[in-house]
N, CA, C and O atoms as a DFTB+ gen file, in Angstrom:
472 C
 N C O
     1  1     -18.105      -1.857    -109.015
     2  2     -16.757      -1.589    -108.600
     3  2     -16.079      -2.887    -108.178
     4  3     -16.750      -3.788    -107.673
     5  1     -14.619      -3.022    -108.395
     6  2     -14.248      -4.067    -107.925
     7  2     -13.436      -3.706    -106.726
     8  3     -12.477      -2.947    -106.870
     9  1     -13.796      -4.274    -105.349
    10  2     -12.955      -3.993    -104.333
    11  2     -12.508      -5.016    -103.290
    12  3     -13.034      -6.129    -103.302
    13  1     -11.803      -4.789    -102.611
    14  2     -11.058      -5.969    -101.285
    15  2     -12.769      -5.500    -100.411
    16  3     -12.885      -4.400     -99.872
    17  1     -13.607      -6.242    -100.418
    18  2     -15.201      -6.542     -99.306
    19  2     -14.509      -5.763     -97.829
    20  3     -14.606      -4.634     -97.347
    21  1     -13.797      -7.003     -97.445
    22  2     -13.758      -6.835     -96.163
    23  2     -12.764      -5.378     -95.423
    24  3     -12.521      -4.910     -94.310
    25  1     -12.431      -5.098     -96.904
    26  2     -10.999      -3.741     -96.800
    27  2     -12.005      -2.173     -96.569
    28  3     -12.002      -1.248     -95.756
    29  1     -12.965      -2.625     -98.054
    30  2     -14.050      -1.320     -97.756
    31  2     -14.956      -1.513     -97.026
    32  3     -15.608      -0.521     -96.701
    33  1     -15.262      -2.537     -96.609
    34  2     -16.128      -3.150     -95.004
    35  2     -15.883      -2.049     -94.096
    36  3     -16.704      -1.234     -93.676
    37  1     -14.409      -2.150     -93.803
    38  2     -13.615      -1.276     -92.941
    39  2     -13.856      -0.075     -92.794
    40  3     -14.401       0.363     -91.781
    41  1     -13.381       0.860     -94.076
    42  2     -13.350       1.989     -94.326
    43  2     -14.760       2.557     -94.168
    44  3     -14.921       3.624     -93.576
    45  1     -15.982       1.738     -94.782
    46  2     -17.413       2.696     -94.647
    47  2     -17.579       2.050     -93.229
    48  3     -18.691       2.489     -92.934
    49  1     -17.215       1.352     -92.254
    50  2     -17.666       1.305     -91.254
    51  2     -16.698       2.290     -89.906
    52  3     -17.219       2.522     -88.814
    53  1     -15.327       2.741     -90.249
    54  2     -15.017       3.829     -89.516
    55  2     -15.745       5.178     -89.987
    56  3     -16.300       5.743     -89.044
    57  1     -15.839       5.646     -90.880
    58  2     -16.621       6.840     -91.432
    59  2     -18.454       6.730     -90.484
    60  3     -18.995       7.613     -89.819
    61  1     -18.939       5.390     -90.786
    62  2     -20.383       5.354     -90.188
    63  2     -20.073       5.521     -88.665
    64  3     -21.026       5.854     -87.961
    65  1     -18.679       5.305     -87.982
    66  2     -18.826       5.405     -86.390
    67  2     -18.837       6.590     -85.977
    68  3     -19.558       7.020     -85.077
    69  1     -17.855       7.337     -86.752
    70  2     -17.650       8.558     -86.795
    71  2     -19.014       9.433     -86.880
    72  3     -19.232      10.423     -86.183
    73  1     -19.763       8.978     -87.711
    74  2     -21.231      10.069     -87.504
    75  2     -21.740      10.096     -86.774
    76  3     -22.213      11.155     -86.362
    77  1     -22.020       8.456     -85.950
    78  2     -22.543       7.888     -84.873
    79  2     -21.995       8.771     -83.338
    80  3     -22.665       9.449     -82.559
    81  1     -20.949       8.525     -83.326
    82  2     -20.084       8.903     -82.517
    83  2     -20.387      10.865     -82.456
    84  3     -20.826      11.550     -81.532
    85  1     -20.067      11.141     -83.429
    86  2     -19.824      12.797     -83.316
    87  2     -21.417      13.231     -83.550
    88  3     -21.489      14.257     -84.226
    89  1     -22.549      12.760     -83.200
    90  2     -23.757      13.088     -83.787
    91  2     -24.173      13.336     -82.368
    92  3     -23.382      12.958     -81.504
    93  1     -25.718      14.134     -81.847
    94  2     -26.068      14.177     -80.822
    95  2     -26.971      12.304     -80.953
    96  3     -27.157      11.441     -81.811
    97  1     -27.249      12.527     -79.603
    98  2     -28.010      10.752     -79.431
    99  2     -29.383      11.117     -80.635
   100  3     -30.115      12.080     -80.864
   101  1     -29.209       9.858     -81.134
   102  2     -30.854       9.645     -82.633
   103  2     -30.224      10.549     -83.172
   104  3     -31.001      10.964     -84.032
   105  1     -29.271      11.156     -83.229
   106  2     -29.135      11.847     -84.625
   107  2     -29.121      11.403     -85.950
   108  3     -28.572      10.345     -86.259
   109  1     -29.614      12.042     -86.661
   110  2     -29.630      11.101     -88.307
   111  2     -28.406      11.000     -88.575
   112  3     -27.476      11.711     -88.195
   113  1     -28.404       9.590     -89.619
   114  2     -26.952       9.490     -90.137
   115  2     -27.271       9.121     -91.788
   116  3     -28.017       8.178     -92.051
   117  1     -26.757       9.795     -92.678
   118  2     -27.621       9.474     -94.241
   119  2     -26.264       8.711     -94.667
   120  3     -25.109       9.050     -94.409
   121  1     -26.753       7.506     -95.443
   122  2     -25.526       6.914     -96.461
   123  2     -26.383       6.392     -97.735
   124  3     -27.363       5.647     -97.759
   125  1     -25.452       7.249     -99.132
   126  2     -25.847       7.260    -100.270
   127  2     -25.163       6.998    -100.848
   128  3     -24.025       7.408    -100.621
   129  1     -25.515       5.838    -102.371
   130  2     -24.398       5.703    -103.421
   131  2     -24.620       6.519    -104.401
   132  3     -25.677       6.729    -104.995
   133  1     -23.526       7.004    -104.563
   134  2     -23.431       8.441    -105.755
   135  2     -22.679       7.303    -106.994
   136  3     -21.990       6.285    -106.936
   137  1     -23.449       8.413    -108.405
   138  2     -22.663       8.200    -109.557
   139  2     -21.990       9.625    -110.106
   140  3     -22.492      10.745    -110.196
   141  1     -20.874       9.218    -110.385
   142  2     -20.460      10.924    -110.889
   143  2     -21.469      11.284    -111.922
   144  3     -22.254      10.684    -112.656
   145  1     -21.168      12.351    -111.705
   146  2     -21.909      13.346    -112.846
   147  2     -21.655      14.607    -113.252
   148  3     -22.394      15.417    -113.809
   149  1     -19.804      14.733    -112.693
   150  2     -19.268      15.907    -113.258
   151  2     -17.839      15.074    -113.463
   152  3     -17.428      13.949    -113.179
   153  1     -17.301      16.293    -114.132
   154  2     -15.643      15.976    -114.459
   155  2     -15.081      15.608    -113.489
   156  3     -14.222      14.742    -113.650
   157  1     -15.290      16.011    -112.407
   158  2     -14.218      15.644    -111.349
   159  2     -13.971      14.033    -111.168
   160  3     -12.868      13.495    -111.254
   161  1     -15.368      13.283    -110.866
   162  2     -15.512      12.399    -110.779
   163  2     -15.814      10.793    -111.583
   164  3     -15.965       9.603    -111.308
   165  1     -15.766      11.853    -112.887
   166  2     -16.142      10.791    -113.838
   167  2     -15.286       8.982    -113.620
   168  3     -14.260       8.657    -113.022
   169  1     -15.939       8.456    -114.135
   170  2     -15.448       6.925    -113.973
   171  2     -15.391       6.505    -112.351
   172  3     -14.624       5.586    -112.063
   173  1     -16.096       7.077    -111.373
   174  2     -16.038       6.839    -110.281
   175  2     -17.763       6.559    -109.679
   176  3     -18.772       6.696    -110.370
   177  1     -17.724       6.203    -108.441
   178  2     -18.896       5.706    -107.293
   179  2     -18.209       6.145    -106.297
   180  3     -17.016       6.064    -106.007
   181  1     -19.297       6.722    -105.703
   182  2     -19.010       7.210    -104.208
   183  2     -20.249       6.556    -103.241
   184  3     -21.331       6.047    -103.534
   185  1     -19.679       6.774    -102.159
   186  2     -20.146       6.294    -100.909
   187  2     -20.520       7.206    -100.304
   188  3     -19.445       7.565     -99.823
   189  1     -21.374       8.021     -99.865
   190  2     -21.671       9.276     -99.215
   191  2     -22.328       8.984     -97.531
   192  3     -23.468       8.565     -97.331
   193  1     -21.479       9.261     -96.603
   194  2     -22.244       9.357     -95.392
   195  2     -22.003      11.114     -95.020
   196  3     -21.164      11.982     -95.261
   197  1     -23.537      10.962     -94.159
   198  2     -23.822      12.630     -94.063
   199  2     -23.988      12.376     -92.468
   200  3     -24.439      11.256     -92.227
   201  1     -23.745      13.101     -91.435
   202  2     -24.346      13.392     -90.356
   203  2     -24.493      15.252     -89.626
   204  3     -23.921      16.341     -89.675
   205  1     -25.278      14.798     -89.210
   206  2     -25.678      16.545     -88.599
   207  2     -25.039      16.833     -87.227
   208  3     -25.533      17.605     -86.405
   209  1     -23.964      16.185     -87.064
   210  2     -23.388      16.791     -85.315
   211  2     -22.794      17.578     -85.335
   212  3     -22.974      18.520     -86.107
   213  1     -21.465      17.478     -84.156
   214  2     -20.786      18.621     -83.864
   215  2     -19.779      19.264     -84.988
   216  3     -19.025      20.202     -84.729
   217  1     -19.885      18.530     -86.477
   218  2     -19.035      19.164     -87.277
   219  2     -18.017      19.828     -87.279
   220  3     -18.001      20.215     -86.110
   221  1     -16.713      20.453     -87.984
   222  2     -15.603      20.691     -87.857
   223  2     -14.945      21.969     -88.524
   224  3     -15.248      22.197     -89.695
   225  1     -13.796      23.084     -87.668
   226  2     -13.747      24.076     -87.938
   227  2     -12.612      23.629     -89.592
   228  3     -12.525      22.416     -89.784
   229  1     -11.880      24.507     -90.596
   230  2     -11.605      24.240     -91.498
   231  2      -9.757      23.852     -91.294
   232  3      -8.959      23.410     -92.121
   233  1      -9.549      24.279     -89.703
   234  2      -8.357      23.840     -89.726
   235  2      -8.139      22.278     -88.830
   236  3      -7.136      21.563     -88.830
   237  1      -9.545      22.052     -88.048
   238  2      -9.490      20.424     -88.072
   239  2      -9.731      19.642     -89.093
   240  3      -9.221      18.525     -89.182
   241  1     -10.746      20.269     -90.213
   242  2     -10.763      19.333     -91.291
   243  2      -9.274      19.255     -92.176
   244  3      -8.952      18.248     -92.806
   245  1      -8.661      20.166     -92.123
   246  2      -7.018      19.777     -92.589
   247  2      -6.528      18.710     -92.404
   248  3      -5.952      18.137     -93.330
   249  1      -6.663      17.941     -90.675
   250  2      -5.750      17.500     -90.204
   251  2      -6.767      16.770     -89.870
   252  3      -6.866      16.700     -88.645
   253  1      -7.434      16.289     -90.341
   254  2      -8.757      14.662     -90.187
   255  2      -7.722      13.311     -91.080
   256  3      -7.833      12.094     -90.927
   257  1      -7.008      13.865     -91.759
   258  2      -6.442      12.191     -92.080
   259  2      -4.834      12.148     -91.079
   260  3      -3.991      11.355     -91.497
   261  1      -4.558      12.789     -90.114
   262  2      -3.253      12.584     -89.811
   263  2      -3.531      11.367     -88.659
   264  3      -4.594      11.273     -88.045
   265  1      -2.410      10.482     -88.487
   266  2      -2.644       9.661     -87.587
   267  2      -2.544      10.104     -86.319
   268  3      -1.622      10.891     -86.104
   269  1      -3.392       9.748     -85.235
   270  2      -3.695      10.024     -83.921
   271  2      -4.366      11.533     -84.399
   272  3      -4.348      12.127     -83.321
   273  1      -4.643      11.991     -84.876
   274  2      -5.036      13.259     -84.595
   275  2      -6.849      13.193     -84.139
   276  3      -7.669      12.644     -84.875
   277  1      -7.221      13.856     -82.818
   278  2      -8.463      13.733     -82.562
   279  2      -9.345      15.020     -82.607
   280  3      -9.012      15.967     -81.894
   281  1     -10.426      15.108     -83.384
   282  2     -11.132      16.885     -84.114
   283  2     -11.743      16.685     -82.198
   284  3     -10.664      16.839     -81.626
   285  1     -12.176      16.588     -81.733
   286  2     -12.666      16.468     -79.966
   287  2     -11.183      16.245     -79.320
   288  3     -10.683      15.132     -79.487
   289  1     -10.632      16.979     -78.778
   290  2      -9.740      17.047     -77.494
   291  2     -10.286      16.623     -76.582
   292  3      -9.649      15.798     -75.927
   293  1     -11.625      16.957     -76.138
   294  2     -12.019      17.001     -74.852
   295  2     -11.956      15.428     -74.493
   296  3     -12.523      15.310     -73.407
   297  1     -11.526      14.231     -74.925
   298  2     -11.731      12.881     -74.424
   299  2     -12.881      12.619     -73.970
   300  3     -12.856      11.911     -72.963
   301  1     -13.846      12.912     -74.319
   302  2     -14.954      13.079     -74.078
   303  2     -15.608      11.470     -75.365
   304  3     -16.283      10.538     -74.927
   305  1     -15.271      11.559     -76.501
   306  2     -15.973      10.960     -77.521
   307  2     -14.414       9.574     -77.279
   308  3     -13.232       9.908     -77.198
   309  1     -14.765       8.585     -77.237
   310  2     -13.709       7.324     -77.306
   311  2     -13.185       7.216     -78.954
   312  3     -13.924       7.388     -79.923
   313  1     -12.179       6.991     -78.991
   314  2     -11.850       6.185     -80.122
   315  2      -9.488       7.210     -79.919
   316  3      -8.922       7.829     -79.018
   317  1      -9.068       6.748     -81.355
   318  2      -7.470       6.546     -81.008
   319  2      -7.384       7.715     -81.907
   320  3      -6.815       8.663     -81.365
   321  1      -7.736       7.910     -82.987
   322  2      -7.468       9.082     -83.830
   323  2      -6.708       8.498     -85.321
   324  3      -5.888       9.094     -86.019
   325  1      -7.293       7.136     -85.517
   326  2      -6.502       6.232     -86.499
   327  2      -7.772       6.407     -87.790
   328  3      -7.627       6.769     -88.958
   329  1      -8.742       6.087     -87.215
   330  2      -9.952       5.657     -88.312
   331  2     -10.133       6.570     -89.465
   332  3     -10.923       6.100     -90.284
   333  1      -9.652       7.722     -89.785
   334  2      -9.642       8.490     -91.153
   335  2      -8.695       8.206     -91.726
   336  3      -8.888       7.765     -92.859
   337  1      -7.424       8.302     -91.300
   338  2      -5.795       7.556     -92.095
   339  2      -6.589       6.253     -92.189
   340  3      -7.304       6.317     -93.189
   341  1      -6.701       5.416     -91.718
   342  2      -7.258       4.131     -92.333
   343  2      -8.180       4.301     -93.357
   344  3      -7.847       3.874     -94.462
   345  1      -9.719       5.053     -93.184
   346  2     -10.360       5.296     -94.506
   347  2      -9.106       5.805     -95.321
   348  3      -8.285       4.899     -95.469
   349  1      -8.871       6.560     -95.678
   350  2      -7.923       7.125     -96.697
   351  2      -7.077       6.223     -97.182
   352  3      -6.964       6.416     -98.393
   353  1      -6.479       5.400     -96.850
   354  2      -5.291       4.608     -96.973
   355  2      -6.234       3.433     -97.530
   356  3      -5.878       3.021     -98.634
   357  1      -7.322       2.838     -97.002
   358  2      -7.983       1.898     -97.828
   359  2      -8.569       2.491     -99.442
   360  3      -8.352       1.875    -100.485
   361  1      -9.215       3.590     -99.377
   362  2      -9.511       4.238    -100.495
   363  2      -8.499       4.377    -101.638
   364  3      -8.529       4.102    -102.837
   365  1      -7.762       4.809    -100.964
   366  2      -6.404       4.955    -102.235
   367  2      -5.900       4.056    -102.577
   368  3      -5.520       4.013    -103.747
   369  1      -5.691       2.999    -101.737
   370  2      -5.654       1.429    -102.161
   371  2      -6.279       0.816    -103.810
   372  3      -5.862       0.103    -104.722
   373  1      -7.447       1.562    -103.497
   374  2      -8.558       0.994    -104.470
   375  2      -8.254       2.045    -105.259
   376  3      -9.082       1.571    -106.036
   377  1      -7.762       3.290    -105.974
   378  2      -6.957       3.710    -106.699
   379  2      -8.304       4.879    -106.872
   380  3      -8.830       5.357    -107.877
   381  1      -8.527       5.044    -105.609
   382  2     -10.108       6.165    -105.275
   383  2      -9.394       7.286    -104.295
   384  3      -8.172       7.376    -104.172
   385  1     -10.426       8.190    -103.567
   386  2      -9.875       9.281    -103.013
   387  2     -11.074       9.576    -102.369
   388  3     -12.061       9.196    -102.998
   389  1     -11.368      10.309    -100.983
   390  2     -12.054      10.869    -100.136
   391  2     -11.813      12.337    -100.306
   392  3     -10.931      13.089    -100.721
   393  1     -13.328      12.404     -99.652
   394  2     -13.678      13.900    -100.105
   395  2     -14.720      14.293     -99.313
   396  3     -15.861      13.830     -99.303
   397  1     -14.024      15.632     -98.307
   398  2     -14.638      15.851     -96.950
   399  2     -15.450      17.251     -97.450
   400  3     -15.160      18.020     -98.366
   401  1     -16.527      17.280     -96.537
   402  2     -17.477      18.866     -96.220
   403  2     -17.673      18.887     -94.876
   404  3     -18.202      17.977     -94.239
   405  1     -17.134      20.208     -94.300
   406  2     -18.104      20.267     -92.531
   407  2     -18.074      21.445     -92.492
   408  3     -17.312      22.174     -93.128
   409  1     -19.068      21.818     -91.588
   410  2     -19.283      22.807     -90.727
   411  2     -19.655      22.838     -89.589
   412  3     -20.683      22.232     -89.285
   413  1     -18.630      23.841     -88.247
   414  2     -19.033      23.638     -87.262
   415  2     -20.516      23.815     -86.886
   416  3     -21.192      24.804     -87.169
   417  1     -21.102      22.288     -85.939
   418  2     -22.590      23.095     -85.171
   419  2     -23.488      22.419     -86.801
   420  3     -24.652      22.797     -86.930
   421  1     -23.116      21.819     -87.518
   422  2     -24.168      21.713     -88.579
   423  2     -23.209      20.383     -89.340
   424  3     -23.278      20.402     -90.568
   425  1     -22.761      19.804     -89.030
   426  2     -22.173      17.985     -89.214
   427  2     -21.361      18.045     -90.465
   428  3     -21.188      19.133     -91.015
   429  1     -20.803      16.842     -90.995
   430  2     -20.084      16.503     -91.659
   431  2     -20.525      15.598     -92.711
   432  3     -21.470      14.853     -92.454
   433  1     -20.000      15.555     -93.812
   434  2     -20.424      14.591     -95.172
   435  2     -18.741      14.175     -95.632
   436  3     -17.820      14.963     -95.847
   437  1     -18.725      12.754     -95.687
   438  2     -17.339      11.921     -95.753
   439  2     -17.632      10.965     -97.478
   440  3     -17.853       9.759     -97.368
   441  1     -17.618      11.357     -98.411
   442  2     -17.834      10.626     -99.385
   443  2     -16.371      10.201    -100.098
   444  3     -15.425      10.966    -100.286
   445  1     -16.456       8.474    -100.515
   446  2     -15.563       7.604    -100.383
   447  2     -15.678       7.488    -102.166
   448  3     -16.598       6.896    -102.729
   449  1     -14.682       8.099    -102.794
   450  2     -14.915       8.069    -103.738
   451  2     -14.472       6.539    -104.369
   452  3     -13.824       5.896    -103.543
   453  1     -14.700       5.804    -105.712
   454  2     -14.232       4.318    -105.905
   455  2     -14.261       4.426    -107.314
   456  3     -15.179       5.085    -107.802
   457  1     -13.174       3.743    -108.283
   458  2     -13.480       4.118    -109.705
   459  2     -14.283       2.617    -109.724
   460  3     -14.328       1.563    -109.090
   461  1     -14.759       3.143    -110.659
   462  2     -16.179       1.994    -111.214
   463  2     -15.156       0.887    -112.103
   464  3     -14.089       1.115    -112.673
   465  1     -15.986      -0.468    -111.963
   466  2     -15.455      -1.509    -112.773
   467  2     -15.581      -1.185    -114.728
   468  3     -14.985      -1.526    -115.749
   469  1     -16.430      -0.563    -114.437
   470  2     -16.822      -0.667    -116.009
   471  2     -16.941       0.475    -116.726
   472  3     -17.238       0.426    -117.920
């Protein structure tokens, strides 16, 4: 893939805080490079991070790329509510697209989709 390093630096490193962050303590955090292997994705690479935490009901995952928006109210977990509009906005940059799975009580999978150089 050809990309800005330090742009998708960014992007897989808010997604990895995010697992970190929303995971119980030692919780696993999986990151995998995918090749498509259906229509959807053809001519693309993905970035797959998986974590098993507090995962998200289907009307916070709606509203995971709006700016400031935080899936924890409780102020409990730190951060501004920027770091998914930023993944997203770097992704699409690169002329790619994100692509969310959660469930509450059973974690989240954030895969960064990227069209391939070749």
């Amino acid at each position: 893939m050809r990309v800005d390093r330090k742009k998708l630096t960014q992007a897989v490193s808010n997604v990895l805080s995010n697992a970190y962050k929303y995971s119980p303590e030692g919780g696993t955090v999986e990151v995998e490079l995918l090749e498509a292997n259906n229509n959807e994705h053809i001519g693309e690479l993905g970035i797959r991070i998986a974590d098993h935490g507090i995962g998200m009901t289907p009307d916070q995952l709606a509203r995971i790329f709006e700016r400031f928006y935080r899936a924890d109210a409780s102020g409990k977990i730190p951060g501004t509510g920027l770091g998914m509009s930023i993944v997203k906005e770097i992704v699409e940059l690169h002329g790619g697209h994100v692509s969310l799975n959660s469930k509450l009580g059973a974690g989240t999978e954030v895969t960064l989709w990227i069209p391939s150089a070749g």
